[in-house]
C-alpha positions in Angstrom: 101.3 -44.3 81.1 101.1 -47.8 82.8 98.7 -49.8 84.2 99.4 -52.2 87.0 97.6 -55.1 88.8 98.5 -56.2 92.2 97.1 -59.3 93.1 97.7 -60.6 96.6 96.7 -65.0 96.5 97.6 -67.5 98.8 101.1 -67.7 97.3 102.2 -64.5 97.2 101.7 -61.2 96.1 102.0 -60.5 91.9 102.7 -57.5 89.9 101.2 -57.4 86.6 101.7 -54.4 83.6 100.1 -53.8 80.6 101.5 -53.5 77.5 100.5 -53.4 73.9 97.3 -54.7 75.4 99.1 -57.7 76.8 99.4 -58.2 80.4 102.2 -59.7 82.2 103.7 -60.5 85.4 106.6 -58.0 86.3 107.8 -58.8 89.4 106.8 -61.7 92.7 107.2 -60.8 96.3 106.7 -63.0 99.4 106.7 -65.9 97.2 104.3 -69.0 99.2 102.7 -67.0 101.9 99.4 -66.2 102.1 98.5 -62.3 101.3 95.0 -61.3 103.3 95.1 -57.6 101.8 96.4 -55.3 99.5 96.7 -51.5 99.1 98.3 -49.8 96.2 98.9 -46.3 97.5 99.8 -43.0 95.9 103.4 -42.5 94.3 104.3 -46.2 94.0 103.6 -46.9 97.7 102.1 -50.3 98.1 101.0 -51.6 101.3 100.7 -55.9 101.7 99.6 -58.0 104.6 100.5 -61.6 105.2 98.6 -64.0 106.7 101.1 -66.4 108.3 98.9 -68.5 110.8 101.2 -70.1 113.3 103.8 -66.9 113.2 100.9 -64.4 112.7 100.1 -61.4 111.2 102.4 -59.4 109.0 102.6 -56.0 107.5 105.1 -54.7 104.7 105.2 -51.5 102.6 107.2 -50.6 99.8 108.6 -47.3 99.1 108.5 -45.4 96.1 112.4 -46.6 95.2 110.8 -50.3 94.9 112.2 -51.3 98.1 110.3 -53.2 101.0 109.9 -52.8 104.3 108.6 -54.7 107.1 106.1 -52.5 109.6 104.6 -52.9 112.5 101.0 -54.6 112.7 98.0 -52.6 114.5 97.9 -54.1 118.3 95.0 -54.5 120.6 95.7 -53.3 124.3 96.2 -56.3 126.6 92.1 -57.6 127.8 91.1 -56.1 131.1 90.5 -57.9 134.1 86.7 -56.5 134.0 86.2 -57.7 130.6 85.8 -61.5 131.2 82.4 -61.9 129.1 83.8 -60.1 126.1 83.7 -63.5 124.0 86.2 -62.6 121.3 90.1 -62.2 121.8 91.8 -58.8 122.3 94.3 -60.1 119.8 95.1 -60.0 116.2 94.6 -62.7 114.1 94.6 -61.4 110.5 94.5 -58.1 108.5 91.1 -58.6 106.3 91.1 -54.8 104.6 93.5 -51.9 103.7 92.1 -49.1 102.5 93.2 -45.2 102.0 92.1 -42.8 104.1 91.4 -39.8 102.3 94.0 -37.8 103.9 97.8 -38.1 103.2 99.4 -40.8 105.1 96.5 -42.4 106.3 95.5 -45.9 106.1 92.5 -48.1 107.4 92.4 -51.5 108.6 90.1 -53.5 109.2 90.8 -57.1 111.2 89.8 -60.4 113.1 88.0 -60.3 115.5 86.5 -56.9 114.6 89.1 -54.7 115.3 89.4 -50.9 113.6 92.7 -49.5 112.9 93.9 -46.1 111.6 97.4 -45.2 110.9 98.4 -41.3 110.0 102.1 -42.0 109.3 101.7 -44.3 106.5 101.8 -47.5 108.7 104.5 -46.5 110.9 102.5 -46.4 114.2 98.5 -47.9 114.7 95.8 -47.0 117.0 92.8 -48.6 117.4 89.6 -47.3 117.0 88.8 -47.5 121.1 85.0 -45.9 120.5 84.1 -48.7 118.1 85.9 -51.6 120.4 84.0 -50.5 123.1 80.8 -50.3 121.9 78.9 -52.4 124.3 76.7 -54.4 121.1 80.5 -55.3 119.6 80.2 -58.6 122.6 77.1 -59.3 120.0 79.3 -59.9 117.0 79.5 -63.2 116.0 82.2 -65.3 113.8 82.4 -66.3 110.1 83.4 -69.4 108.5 82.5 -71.9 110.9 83.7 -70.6 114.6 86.3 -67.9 113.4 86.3 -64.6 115.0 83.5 -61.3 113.6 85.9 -59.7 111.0 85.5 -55.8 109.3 85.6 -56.7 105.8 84.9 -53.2 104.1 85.8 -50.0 104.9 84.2 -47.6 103.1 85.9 -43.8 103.2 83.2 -41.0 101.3 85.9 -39.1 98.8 84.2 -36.2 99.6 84.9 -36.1 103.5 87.1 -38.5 105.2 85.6 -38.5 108.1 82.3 -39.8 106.8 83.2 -43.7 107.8 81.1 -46.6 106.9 82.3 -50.3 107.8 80.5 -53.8 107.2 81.1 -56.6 109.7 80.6 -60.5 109.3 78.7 -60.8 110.8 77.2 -57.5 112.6 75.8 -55.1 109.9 77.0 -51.9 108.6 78.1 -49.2 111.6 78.5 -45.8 110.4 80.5 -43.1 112.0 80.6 -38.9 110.2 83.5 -37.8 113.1 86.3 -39.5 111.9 86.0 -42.4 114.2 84.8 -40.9 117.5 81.3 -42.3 117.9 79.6 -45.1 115.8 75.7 -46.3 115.2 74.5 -48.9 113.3 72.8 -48.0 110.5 71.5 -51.0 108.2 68.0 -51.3 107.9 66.0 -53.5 105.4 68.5 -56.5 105.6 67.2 -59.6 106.7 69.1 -63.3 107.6 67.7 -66.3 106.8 69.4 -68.5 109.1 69.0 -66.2 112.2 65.5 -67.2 114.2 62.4 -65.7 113.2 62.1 -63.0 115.3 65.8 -61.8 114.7 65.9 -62.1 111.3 65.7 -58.6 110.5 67.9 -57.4 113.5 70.2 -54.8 112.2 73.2 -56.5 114.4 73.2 -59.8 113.1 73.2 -59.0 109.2 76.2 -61.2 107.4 77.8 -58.6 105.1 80.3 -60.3 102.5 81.6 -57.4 101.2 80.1 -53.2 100.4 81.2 -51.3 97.6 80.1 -47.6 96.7 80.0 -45.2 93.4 83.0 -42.6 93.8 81.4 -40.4 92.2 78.1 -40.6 94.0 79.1 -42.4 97.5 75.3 -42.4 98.9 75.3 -45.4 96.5 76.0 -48.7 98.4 75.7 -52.0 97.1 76.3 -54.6 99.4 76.5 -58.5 98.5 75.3 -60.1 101.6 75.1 -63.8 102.4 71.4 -64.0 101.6 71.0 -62.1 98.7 72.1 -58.8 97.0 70.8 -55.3 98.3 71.9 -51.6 97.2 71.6 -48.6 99.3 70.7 -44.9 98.1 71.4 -43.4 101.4 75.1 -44.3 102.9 73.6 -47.8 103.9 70.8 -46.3 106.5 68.2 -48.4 104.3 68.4 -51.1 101.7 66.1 -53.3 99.1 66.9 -56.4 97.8 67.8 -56.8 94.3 65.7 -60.4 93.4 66.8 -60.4 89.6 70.0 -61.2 90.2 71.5 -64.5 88.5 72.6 -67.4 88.5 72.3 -67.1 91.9 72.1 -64.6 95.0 75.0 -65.6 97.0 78.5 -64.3 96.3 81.0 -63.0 98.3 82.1 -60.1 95.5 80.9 -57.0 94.7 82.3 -53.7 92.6 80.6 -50.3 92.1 81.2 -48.3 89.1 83.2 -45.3 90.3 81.2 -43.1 87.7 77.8 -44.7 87.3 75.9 -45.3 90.1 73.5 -47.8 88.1 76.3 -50.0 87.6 78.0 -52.8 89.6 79.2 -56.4 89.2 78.7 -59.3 91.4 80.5 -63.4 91.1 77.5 -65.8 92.0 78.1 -68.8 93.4 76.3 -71.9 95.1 76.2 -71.4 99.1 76.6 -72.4 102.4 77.9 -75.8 102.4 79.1 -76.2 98.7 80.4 -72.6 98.0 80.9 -73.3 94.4 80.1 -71.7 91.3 76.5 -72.5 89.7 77.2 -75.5 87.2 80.7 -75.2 87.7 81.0 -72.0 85.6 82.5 -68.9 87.0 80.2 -65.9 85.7 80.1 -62.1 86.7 76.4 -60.8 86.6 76.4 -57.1 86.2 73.3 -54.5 86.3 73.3 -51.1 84.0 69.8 -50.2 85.5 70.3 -49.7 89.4 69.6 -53.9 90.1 66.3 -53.8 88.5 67.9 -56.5 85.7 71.5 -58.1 85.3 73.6 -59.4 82.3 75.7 -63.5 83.2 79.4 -62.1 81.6 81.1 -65.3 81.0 84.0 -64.8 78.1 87.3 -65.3 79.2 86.0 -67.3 82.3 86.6 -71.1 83.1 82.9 -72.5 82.1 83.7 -76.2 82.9 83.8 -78.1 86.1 85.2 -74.8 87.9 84.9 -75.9 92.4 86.7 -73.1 93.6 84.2 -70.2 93.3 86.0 -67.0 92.1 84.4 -64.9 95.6 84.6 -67.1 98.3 87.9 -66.4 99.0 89.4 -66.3 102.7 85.8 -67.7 104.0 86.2 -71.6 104.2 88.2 -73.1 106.9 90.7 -73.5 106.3 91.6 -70.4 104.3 90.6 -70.9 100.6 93.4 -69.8 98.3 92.8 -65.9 98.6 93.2 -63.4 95.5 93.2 -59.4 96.7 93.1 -57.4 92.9 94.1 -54.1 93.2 94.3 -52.3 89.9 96.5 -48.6 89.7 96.9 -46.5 86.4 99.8 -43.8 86.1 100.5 -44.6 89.6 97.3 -44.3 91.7 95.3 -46.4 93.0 92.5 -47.1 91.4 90.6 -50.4 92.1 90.0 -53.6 94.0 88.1 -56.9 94.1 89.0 -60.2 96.0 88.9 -63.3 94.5 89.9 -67.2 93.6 93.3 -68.7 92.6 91.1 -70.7 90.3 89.4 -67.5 89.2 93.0 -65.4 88.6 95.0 -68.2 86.8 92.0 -69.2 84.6 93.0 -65.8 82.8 90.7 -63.3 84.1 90.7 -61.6 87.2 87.6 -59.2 88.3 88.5 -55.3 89.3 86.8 -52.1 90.0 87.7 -49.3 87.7 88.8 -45.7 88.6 87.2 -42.5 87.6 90.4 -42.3 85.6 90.2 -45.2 83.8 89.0 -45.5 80.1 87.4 -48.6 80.2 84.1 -49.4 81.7 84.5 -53.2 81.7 85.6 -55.3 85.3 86.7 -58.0 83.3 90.3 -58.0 82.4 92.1 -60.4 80.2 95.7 -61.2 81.4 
């Protein structure tokens, strides 16, 4: 049985297998352009979205003979004449998620500026998520990196009901929706933002979330690395605590839940805001065992001198840092993901989320 990485960077999108313990690169596609997301489906389908600024947004899948296609990308309806004071475009400007669905054929995508996508034909056809796009707090969303459009960053799909929906926004919280889609509240509560005013520093709606990840096994288990610190969630994201023992530091951009232990996950820590670098120029991966009440610095096999690009800020600066998307699969199922640095990737370790049906336990991977 083989194990596969697909890691989607700023140059193109990489195949790696294992063998003998050794990993290795197997095959390169859409060498030099940008890859914003990467989904490894069932049966050898893999989905990959390009990130082509001037010439846009594009979409490919390949089949399960190895061959590629080019699909269409989810569209926004043209912007009504009534809906002059919506401040963000009705336009796509890049893919930021792909995730499975729970149901055969469907896929997830999430976008700039903040638009939800579902496709039941395995990327054929898209429609957007009208309830969410018309939620009348969306025209509250505000932009990432610096002037850019609100983005959906995480879509969250429970494995035990896929119409249990949870998505994080930068920057507009956590919305949650148990129909499939059809209605939407927002659900975060115990967040706060440092860098909002006082008296809205708590406000659900304008909570920064970098990125959520939840326990397969047990998916009422959130963690969320947020832009002011690192919180975890025991039910679906409703209400969170702050983990304060995490170190080096609390920012990050990164986070991965074990599938099978809901005391477990990982998080890259970096220096933020204006620097966005790791802490002393080393590249570490702090983990928790214990639910975030402690955390272990993992450094082997990371760069540990005079490292700038930080292994988690990828796709936030602007202009686009170099952008790694890890998706791991094992006897041909998808399995894992994590989004990283180029720095991070070619410095001989990349950062993934293990399957349920995955031996090992450890994120770090030599290559």
């Amino acid at each position: 049985m083989t194990e596969r990485l697909h890691i989607g960077t700023h140059k193109g999108l990489f195949e790696l297998a294992r063998h003998n313990g050794v990993w290795d690169i197997v095959d390169v596609q859409f060498l030099g352009d940008p890859v914003s997301a990467v989904l490894p489906d069932t049966d050898g389908i893999v989905y990959a979205a390009l990130d082509l600024g001037h010439f846009g947004a594009k979409l490919w899948r390949r089949d399960p003979t190895g061959n590629w296609r080019e699909l269409p990308v989810p569209a926004f309806p043209p912007k009504p004449e009534d809906a002059g004071d919506d401040p963000h475009p009705w336009s796509l400007g890049k893919i930021w998620a792909l995730e499975p669905g729970g149901v055969p054929g469907r896929v997830w995508a999430g976008t700039m500026p903040g638009g939800l996508f579902r496709t039941d034909d395995s990327g054929e056809s898209w429609s957007l998520n009208v309830a969410l796009w018309h939620m009348p707090e969306r025209r509250q969303w505000f932009g990432v990196a610096g002037g850019e459009q609100p983005g959906i960053n995480s879509v969250l799909i429970d494995p035990r009901n896929p119409s249990d929906i949870r998505v994080g926004v930068s920057c507009a919280g956590l919305w949650a929706s148990t129909d499939a889609g059809a209605s939407w509240q927002i659900i975060n509560h115990g967040m706060y933002n440092e860098y909002m005013p006082p008296e809205r520093r708590e406000d659900p709606i304008v909570q920064d979330i970098h990125l959520l990840s939840h326990c397969a096994a047990r998916p009422e288990i959130v963690w969320c690395q947020h832009h002011n610190g690192v919180f975890r969630s025991e039910n679906a994201g409703a209400d969170w605590y702050e983990l304060t023992a995490i170190r080096p530091s609390k920012f990050g951009f990164a986070v991965a839940a074990h599938p099978r232990d809901p005391d477990t996950a990982w998080f890259v820590p970096a220096i933020k805001d204006e620097r966005r670098v790791p802490v002393d120029g080393k590249v570490v991966v702090s983990r928790t065992r214990d639910g975030g009440r402690s955390f272990e610095v993992l450094r082997k096999g990371l760069p540990q001198r005079h490292t700038l690009l930080h292994g988690s800020a990828a796709g936030r600066s602007q202009p686009p840092a170099p952008t790694v998307h890890v998706r791991r699969t094992y006897s041909g199922r998808p399995s894992s993901s994590m989004r990283l640095s180029e720095a991070t990737a070619m410095a001989t370790s990349v950062v993934c989320r293990p399957s349920v049906r995955e031996r090992s336990a450890s994120p770090i991977t030599r290559l």
